[in-house]
C-alpha positions as CSV (number, residue, x, y, z in Angstrom):
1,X,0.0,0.0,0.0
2,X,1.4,3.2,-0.8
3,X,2.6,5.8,2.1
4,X,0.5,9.1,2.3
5,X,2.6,12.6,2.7
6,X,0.2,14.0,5.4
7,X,1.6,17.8,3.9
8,X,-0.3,16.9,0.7
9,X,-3.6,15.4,2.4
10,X,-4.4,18.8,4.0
11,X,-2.7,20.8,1.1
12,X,-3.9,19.7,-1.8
13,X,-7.5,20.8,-1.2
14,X,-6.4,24.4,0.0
15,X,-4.6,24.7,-3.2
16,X,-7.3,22.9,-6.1
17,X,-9.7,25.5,-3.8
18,X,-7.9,28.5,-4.2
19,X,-6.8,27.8,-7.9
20,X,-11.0,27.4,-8.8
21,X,-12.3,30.3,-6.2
22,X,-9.7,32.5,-6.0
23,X,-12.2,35.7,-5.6
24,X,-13.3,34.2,-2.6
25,X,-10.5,33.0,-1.1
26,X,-9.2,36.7,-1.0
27,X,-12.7,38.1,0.1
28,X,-12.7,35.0,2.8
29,X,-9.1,36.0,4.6
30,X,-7.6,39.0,2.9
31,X,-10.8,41.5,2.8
32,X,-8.8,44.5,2.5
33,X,-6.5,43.3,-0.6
34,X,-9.8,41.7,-2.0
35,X,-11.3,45.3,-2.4
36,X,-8.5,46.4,-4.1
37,X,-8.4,44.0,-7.0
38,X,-10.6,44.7,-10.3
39,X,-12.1,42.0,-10.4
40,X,-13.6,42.3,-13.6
41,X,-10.2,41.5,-15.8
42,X,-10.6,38.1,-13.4
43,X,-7.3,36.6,-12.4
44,X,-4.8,34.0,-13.9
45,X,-2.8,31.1,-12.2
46,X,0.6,31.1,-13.3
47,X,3.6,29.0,-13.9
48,X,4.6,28.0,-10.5
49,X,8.4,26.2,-11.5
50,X,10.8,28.2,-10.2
51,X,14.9,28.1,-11.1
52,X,16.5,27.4,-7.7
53,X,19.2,29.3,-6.3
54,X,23.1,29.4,-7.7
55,X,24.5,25.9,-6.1
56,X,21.0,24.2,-5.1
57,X,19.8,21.6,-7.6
58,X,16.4,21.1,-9.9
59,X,13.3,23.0,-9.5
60,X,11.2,24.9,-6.7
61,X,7.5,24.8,-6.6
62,X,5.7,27.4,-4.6
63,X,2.5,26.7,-3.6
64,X,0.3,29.1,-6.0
65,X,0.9,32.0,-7.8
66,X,-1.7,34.2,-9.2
67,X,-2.2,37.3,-11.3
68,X,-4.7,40.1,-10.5
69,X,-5.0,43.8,-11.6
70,X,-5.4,46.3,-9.4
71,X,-8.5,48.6,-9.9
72,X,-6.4,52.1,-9.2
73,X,-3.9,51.4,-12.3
74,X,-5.1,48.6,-13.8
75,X,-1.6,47.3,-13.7
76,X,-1.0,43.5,-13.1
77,X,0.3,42.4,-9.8
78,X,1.3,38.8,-8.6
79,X,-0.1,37.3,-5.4
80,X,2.1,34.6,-4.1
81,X,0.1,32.1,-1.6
82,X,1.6,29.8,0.8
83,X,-0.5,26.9,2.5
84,X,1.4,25.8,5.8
85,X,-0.6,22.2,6.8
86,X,2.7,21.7,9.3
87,X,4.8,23.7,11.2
88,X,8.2,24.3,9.1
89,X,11.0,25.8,11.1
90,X,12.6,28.9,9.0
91,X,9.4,29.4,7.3
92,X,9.5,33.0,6.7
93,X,13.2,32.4,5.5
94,X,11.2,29.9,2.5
95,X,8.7,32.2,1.4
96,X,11.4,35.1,1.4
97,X,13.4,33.0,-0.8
98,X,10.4,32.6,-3.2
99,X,9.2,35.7,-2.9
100,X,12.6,37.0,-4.4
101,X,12.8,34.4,-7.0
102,X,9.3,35.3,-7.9
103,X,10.8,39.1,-8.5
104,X,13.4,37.5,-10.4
105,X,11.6,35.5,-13.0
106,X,8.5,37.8,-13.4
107,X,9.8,41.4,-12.7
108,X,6.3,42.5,-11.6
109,X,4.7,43.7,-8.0
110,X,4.3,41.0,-5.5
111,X,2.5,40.1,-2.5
112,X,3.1,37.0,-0.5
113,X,0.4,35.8,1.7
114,X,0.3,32.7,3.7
115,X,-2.7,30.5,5.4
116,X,-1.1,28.6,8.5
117,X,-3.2,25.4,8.4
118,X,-0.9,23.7,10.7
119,X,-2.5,22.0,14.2
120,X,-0.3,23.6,16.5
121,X,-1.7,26.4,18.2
122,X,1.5,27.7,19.5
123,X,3.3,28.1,15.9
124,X,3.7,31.5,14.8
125,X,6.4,32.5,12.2
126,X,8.1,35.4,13.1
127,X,9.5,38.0,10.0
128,X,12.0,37.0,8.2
129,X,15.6,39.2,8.9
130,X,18.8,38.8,8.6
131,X,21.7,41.5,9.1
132,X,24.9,42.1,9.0
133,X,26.6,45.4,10.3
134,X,24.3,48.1,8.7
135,X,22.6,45.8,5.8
136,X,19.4,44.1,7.0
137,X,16.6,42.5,5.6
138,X,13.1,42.4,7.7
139,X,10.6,40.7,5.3
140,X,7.3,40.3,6.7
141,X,3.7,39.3,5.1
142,X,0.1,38.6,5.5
143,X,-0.6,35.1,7.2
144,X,-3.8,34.0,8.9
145,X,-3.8,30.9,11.3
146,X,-6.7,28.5,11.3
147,X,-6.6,27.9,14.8
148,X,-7.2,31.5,15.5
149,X,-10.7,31.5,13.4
150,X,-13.4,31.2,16.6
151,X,-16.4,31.4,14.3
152,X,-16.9,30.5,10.7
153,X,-18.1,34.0,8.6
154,X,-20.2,34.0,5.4
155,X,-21.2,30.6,5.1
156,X,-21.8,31.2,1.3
157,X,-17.9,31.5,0.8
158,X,-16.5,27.5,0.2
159,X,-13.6,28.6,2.4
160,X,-16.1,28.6,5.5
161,X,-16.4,25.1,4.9
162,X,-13.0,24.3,4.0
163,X,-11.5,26.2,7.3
164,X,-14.2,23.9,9.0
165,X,-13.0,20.8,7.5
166,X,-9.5,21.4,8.5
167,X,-10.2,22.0,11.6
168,X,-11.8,19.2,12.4
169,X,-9.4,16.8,10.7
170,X,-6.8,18.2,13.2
171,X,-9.3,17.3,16.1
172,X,-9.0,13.6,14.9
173,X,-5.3,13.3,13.8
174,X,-2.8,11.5,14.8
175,X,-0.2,12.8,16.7
């Protein structure tokens, strides 16, 4: 019998979800970037292979990449979304480092968000930064935890039930 990766039974949902209702998966967590999208030009899921680094070998996959136009310009901009189904130490550090090769390949504006759909309550990525002497980095984004959701909002949205769903699943995982 083939072995399950429990990453992809609680990601794989998030992400066939958000790559079908995107619309609502912004209105759902990210209300005030939601408002701020036209969309009437509707929105496009994009190549998410990515060249690694100098040194590292074969290809990066971030979770989903999407592109929107903004409804004061008009002007495309790339939202980068992360699903976390397990906590990942450096995890800032990871969406940093696709956030940048992102830049790289597209040359566009960018927003990284990330949904934290991990079990453990106490699992809170801190911004990524780095320094040295006077040159430092400080790279923080948008991320909403599951855990922290007390009551479901606008059970029309699928990602009421979806946020339900996981959260129940984590009631009756393993440990």
């Amino acid at each position: 019998m083939p072995t399950t990766n429990k990453r992809n039974n609680f990601d794989t949902p998030w992400k066939t979800a958000i790559g079908a209702h995107f619309a609502d998966f912004m209105a759902y967590f990210f209300p005030q970037i939601h408002s701020q999208i036209d969309w009437t030009q509707g929105y496009r899921l994009l190549d998410k292979e990515l060249q690694s680094p100098a040194g590292a070998k074969g290809q990066r996959l971030s979770d989903m990449l999407i592109e929107v136009h903004r409804k004061s310009s008009g002007k495309p901009v790339l939202i980068h979304v992360e699903v976390q189904a397990q906590r990942r130490t450096r995890f800032a550090a990871f969406v940093f480092t696709y956030h940048h090769l992102i830049l790289q390949k597209y040359k566009r504006r960018l927003v990284s968000l990330a949904i934290l759909a991990d079990g453990d309550p106490k699992w809170r990525p801190e911004p990524y930064r780095r320094a040295l002497w006077d040159c430092r980095n400080r790279f923080a984004f948008p991320m909403v935890k599951l855990l922290d959701i007390q009551e479901l909002k606008d059970p029309q949205n699928p990602f009421a039930w979806l946020v339900a769903a996981t959260l129940r699943a984590h009631l009756h995982r393993p440990s």
